[in-house]
C-alpha positions as a printed NumPy array, in Angstrom:
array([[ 26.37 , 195.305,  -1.359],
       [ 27.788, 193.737,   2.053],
       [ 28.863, 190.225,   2.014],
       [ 28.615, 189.605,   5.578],
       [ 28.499, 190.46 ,   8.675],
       [ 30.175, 191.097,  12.59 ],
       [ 33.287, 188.42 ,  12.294],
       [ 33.9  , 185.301,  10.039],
       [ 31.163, 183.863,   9.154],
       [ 27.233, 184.292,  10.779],
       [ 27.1  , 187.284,  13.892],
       [ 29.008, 186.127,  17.383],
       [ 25.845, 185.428,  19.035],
       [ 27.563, 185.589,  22.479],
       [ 28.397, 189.675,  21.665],
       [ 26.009, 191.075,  24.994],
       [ 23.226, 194.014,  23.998],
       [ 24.854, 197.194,  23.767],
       [ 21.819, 198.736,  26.268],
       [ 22.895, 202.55 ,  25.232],
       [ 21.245, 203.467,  22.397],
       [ 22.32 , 205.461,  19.316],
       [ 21.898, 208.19 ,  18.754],
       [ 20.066, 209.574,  15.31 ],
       [ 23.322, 210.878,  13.563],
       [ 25.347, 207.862,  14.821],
       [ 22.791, 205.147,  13.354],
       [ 23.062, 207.164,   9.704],
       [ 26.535, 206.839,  10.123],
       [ 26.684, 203.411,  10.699],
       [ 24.091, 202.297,   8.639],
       [ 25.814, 204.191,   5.621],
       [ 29.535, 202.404,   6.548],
       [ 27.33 , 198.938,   6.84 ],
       [ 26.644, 199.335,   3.253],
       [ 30.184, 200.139,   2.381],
       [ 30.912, 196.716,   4.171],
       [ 32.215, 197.993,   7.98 ],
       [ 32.947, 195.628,  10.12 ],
       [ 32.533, 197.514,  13.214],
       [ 29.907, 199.468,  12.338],
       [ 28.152, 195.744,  11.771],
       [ 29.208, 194.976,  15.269],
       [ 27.657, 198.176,  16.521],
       [ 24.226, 197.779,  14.656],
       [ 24.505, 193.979,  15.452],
       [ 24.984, 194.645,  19.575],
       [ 22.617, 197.457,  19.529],
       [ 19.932, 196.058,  18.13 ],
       [ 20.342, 192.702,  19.336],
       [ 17.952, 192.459,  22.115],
       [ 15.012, 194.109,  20.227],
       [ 15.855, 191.903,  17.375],
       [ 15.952, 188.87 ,  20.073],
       [ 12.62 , 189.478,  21.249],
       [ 11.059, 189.461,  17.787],
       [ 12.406, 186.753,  16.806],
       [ 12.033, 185.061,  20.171],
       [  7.792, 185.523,  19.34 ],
       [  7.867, 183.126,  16.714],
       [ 10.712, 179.901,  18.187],
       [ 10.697, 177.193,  19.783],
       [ 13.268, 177.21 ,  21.545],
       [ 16.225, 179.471,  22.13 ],
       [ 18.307, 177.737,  19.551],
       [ 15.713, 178.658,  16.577],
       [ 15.454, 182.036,  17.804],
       [ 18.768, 182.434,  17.269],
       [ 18.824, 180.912,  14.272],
       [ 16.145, 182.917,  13.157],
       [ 18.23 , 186.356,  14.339],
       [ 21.638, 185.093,  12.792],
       [ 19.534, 184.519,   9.166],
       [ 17.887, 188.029,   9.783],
       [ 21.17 , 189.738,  10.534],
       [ 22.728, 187.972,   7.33 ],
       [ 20.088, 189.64 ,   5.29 ],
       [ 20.099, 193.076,   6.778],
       [ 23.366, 193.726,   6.247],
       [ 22.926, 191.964,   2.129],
       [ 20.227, 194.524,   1.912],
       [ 21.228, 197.543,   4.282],
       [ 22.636, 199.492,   0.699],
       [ 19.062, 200.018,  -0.213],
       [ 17.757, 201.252,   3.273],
       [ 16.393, 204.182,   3.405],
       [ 14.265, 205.817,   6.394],
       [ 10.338, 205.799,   5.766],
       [  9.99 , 208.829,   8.12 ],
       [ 11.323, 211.285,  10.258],
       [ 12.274, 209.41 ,  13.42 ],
       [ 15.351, 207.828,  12.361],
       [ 15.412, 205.051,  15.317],
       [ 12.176, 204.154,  14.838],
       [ 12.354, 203.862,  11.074],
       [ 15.144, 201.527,  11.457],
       [ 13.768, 199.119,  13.98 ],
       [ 10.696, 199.142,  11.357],
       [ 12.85 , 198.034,   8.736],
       [ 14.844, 195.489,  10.765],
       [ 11.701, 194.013,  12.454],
       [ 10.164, 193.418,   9.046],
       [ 12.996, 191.546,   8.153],
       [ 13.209, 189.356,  10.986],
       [  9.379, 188.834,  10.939],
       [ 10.108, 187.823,   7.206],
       [ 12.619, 185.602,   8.117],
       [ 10.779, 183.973,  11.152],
       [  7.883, 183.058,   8.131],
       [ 10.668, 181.241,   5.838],
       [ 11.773, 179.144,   9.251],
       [  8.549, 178.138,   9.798],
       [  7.596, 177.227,   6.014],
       [ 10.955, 175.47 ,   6.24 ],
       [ 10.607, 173.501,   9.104],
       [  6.578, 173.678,  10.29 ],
       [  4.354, 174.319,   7.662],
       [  3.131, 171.008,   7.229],
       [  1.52 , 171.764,  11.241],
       [ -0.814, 174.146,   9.558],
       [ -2.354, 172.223,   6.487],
       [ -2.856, 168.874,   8.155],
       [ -2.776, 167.815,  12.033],
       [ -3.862, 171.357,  13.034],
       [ -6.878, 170.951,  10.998],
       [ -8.426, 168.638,  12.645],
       [ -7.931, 169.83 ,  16.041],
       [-10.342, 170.891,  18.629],
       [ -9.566, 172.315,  22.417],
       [-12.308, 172.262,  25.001],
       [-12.297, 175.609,  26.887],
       [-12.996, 175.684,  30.453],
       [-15.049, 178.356,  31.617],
       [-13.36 , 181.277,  32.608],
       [-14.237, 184.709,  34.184],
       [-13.279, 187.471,  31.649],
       [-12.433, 190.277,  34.282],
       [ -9.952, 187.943,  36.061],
       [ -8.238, 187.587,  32.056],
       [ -8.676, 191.528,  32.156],
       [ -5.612, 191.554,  35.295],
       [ -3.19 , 189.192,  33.537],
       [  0.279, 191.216,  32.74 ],
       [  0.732, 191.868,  29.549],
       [  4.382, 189.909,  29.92 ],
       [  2.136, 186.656,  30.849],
       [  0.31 , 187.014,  28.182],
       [  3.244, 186.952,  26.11 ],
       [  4.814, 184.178,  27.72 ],
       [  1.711, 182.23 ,  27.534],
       [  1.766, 183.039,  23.48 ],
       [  5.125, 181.   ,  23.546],
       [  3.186, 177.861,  24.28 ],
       [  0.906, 177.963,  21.209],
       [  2.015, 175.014,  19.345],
       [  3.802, 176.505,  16.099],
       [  1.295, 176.816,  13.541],
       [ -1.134, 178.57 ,  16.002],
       [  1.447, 180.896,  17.26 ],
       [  2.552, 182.122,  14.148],
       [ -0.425, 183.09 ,  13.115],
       [ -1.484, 184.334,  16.127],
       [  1.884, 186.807,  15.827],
       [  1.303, 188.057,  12.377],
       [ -2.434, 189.371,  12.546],
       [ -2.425, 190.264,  16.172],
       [  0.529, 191.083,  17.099],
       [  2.33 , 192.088,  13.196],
       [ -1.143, 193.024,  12.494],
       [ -1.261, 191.651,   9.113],
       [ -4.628, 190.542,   7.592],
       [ -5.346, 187.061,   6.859],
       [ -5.156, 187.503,   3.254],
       [ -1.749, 188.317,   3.608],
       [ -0.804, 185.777,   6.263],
       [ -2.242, 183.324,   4.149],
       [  0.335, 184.69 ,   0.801],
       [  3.264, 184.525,   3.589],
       [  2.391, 181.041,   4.558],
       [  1.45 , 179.375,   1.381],
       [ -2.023, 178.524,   2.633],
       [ -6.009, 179.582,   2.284],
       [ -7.403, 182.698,   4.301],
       [ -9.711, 180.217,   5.467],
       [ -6.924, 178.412,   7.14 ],
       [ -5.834, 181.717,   8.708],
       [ -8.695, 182.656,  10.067],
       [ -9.599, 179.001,  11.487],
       [ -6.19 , 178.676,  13.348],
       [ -6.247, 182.188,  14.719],
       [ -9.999, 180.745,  16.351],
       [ -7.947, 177.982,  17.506],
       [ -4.898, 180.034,  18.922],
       [ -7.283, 182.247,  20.609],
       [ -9.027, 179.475,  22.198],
       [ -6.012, 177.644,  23.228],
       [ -4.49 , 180.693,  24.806],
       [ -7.185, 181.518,  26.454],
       [ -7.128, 177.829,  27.971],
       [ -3.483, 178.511,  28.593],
       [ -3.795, 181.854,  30.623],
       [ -6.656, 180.369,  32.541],
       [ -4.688, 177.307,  33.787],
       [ -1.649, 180.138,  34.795],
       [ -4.562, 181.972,  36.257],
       [ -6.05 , 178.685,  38.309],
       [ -2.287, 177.882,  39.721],
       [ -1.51 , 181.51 ,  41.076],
       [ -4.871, 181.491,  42.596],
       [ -3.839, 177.86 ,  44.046],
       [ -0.439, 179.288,  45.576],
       [ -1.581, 182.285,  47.086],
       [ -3.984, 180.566,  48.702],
       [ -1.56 , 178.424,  50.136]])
């Protein structure tokens, strides 16, 4: 079993995204020396998965510092748990980033039961947004990157669930095991997330429209 990871301690979070990707044989190599406790093959999983890792993790923060809090604790556990990898199909790359994005997914659920939970069985409960009106096929053009971005300003509870059954696409019987709370409370704040995005991307919407016209 590894004890660690890339340097002393948790991953150097400054180490920049290795952007060229391995190749199949080179990830089975150094996911096999990972799990006899390489250093530098940590490094190299660590930097070349970093940004794909980043943006998972980046889904479910509030800020940058949780992300990477989030990634550092999802790293640690990868490489605890990288001896008992073992691809689920065929496409070696894709397999991995499976694995790995489960993980970090995983972990993202323990931060927020650590640090949010209580957003989900009590305040959010009792909250209700008033929708404006809003024209569906102008929603139809926004980017799929604004629609993302607009995700990141679901207040915690709502975007978490939001991320696991639409995005994770788990059901809400399973959110709710993840979470520690009733399906019904799933399924009422994914109404709610819905409904507040949707207020979100039309007030993005109603300001473009306001500076193009300008």
């Amino acid at each position: 079993m590894c004890e660690g990871n890339p340097g002393e301690g948790k991953p150097d979070i400054a180490m920049k995204h290795n952007t060229q990707l391995l190749s199949a044989d080179e990830l089975t190599y150094h996911v096999r020396a990972c799990a006899q406790n390489s250093r530098e093959s940590q490094k190299i999983i660590y930097s070349s998965f970093y940004g794909y890792a980043m943006a998972v993790c980046d889904r479910y923060a509030n800020k940058q510092e949780d992300a990477v809090e989030i990634l550092n604790d999802g790293f640690l556990k990868i490489f605890k748990e990288i001896h008992r990898y073992e691809p689920a199909y065929a496409d070696v790359a894709s397999s991995f980033k499976g694995w790995l994005r489960k993980i970090m997914v995983y972990t993202a659920i323990d931060h927020f039961r650590k640090n949010h939970k209580h957003h989900l069985v009590s305040s959010m409960e009792t909250v209700v947004y008033e929708v404006p009106g809003v024209n569906d096929t102008a929603l139809d053009k926004i980017s799929y990157d604004e629609i993302i971005r607009s995700v990141q300003e679901l207040s915690p509870g709502y975007r978490t669930v939001f991320n696991l059954f639409v995005v994770e696409g788990l059901s809400h019987e399973e959110i709710a095991n993840h979470l520690g709370i009733s399906t019904g409370t799933s399924k009422s704040n994914l109404s709610k997330a819905r409904r507040q995005l949707q207020k979100i991307l039309f007030k993005h919407h109603q300001i473009q429209v306001a500076r193009n016209a300008v």
